[in-house]
ZAMARGU-4260 file (C-alpha; in steps of 0.2 Angstrom, whole numbers, plus 5000, padded with zeros to 4 digits):
<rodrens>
0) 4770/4846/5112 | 4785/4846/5119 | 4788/4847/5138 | 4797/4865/5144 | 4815/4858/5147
5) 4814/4849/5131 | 4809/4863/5121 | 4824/4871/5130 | 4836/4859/5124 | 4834/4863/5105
10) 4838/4881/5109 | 4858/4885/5110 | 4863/4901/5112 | 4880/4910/5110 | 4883/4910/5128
15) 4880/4889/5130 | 4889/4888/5111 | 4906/4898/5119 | 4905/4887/5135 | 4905/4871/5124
20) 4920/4880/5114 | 4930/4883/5132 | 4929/4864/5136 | 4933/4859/5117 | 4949/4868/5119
25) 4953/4863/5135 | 4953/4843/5126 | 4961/4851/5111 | 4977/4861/5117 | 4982/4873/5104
30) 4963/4874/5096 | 4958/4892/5094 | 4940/4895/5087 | 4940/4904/5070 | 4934/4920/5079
35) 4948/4919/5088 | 4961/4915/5075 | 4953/4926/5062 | 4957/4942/5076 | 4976/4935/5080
40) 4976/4937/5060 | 4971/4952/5058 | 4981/4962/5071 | 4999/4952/5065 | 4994/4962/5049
45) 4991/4981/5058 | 4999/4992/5058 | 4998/5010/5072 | 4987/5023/5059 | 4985/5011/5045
50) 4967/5013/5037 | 4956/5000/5037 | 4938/4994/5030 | 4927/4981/5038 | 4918/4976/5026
55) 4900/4968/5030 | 4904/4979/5048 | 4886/4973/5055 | 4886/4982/5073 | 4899/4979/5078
60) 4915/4964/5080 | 4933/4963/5078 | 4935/4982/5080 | 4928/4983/5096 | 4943/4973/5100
65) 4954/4985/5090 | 4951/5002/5099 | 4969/4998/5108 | 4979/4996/5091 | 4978/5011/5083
70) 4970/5008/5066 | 4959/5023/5055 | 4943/5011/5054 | 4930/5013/5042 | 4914/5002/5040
75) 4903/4999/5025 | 4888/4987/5026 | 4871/4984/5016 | 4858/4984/5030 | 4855/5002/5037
80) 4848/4997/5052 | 4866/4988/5056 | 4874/5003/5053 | 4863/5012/5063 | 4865/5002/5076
85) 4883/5002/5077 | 4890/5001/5096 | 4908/5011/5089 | 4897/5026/5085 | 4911/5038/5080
90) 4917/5029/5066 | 4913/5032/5048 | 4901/5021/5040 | 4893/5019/5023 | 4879/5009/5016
95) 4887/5001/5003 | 4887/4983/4994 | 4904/4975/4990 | 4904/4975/4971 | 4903/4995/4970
100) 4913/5002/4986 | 4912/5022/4988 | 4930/5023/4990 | 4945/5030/4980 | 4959/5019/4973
105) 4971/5012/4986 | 4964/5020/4999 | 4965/5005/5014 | 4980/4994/5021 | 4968/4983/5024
110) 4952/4978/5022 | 4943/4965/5034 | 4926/4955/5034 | 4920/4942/5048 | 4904/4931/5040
115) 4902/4940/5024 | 4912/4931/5010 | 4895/4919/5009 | 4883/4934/5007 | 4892/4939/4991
120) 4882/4934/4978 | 4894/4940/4964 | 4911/4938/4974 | 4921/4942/4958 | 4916/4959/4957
125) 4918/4961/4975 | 4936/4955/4977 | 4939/4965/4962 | 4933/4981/4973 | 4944/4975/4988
130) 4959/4976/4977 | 4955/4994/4969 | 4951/5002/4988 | 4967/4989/4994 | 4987/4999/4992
135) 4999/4989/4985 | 5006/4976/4999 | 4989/4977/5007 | 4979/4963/5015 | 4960/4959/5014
140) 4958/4946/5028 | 4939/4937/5032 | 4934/4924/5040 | 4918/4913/5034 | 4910/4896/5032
145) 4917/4882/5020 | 4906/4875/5010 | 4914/4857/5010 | 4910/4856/5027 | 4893/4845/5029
150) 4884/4856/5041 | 4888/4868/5028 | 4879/4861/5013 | 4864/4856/5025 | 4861/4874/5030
155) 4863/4879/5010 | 4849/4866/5006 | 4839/4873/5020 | 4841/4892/5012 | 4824/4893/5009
160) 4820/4891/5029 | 4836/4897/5037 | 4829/4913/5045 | 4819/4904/5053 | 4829/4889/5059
165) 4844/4901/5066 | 4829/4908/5076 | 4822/4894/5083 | 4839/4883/5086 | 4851/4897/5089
170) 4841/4912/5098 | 4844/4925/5085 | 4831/4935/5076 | 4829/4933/5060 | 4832/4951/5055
175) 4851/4947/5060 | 4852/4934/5045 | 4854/4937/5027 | 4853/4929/5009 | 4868/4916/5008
180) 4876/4913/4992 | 4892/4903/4996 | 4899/4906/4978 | 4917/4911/4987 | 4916/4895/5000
185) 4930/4884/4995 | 4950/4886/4995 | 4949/4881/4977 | 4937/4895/4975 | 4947/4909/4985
190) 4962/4906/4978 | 4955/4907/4960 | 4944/4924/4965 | 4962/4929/4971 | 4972/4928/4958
195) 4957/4935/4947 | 4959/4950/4957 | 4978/4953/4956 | 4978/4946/4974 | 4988/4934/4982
200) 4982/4921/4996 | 4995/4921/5010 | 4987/4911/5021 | 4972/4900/5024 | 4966/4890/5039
205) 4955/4876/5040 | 4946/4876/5058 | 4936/4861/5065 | 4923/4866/5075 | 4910/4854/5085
210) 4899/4866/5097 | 4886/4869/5080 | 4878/4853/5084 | 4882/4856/5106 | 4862/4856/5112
215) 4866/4843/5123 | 4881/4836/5131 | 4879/4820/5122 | 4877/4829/5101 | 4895/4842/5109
220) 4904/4821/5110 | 4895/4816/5095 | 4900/4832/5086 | 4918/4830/5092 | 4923/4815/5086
225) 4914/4820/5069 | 4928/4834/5069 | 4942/4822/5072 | 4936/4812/5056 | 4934/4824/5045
230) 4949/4830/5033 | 4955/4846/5038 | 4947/4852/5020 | 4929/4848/5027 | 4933/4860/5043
235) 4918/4872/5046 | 4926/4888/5044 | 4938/4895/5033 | 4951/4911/5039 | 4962/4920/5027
240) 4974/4932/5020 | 4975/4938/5005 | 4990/4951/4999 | 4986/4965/4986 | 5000/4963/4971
245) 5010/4978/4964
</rodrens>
């Protein structure tokens, strides 16, 4: 067995993992996470009253951090219990899944989704449902994993055990992880589901990020200079915007 601290030591939680984040941008000046950029994304896109669907709305995210800007939110997930548990209880919310959204035609401005473009397991038919629910000129925004990131294609070789490993190395309960499929986890592959969808990719950022592999101070170095020799196309996360065509 393992003595106690070292046990400790393969556990990193979100409030060691944001720490780690704080002194990697303090090292890296003009680094934002993708959390971060994903958010700065989303409200350049607002607009006062515009309607908007968080897709994947889990318990809650980004519109916590939306109350203040004025947007007519609407969440659809596929796990109740996230629904149920919702900390912005006075919005609607559906349960829903992606490829059959209970939603008119062009009813959103815009449609968001943090860390669910690789839960998609048939992303065709979901983009396709974003651009119906989507008005002309409107934008579906997301951030998520890229695949041609190494960490990335460990964790889909892992699939079988993830639940688990999220648990034991990142102190989450396994009830808050779900069946990845990565099927949408490339630029190629996004701009292809786009354009297949009548939609347009704006923008799409590439973001390094070292503090997956911080459970110690010395894996946060070695993690670091990984991400300066990687090719921006192998950055862990990918945020973008795509534009609904007339």
């Amino acid at each position: 067995m393992f003595p106690n601290r070292e046990v400790k030591s393969l556990v990193l939680p979100l409030s060691r993992q944001e720490m780690y984040r704080q002194r990697y941008a303090a090292s890296n000046p003009g680094w934002v996470p993708a959390t971060g950029a994903y958010l700065r994304l989303v409200r350049s896109h607002l607009r006062p009253g515009m309607r908007l669907l968080d897709l994947g709305c889990g318990r809650g995210g980004v519109l916590e951090q939306l109350r203040d800007d004025g947007p007519i939110a609407f969440g659809a997930d596929a796990d109740f219990r996230s629904l149920a548990e919702h900390r912005i209880r006075h919005m609607p919310r559906v349960m829903a899944f992606g490829e059959a959204l209970p939603f008119g035609d062009r009813s959103f401005g815009m449609v968001i989704s943090s860390w669910a473009v690789e839960h998609f397991a048939q992303p065709d038919a979901v983009f396709a449902e974003i651009a119906r629910v989507l008005e002309p000129g409107g934008f579906f925004i997301f951030v998520t994993p890229n695949l041609l990131n190494p960490l990335v294609q460990l964790s889909r070789l892992l699939r079988p055990v993830q639940g688990k490993l999220v648990r034991m190395l990142y102190a989450r309960g396994e009830t808050d992880t779900f069946p990845t499929y990565y099927r949408a986890n490339t630029p190629a592959r996004i701009a292809a589901l786009a354009v297949g969808a009548n939609l347009q990719v704006e923008e799409l950022k590439l973001i390094h990020d070292p503090t997956y592999l911080a459970f110690s101070d010395l894996l946060f170095r070695f993690g670091s200079v990984v991400s300066r020799l990687l090719p921006r196309s192998a950055a862990i996360h990918m945020v973008g915007a795509c534009r609904r065509l007339a």
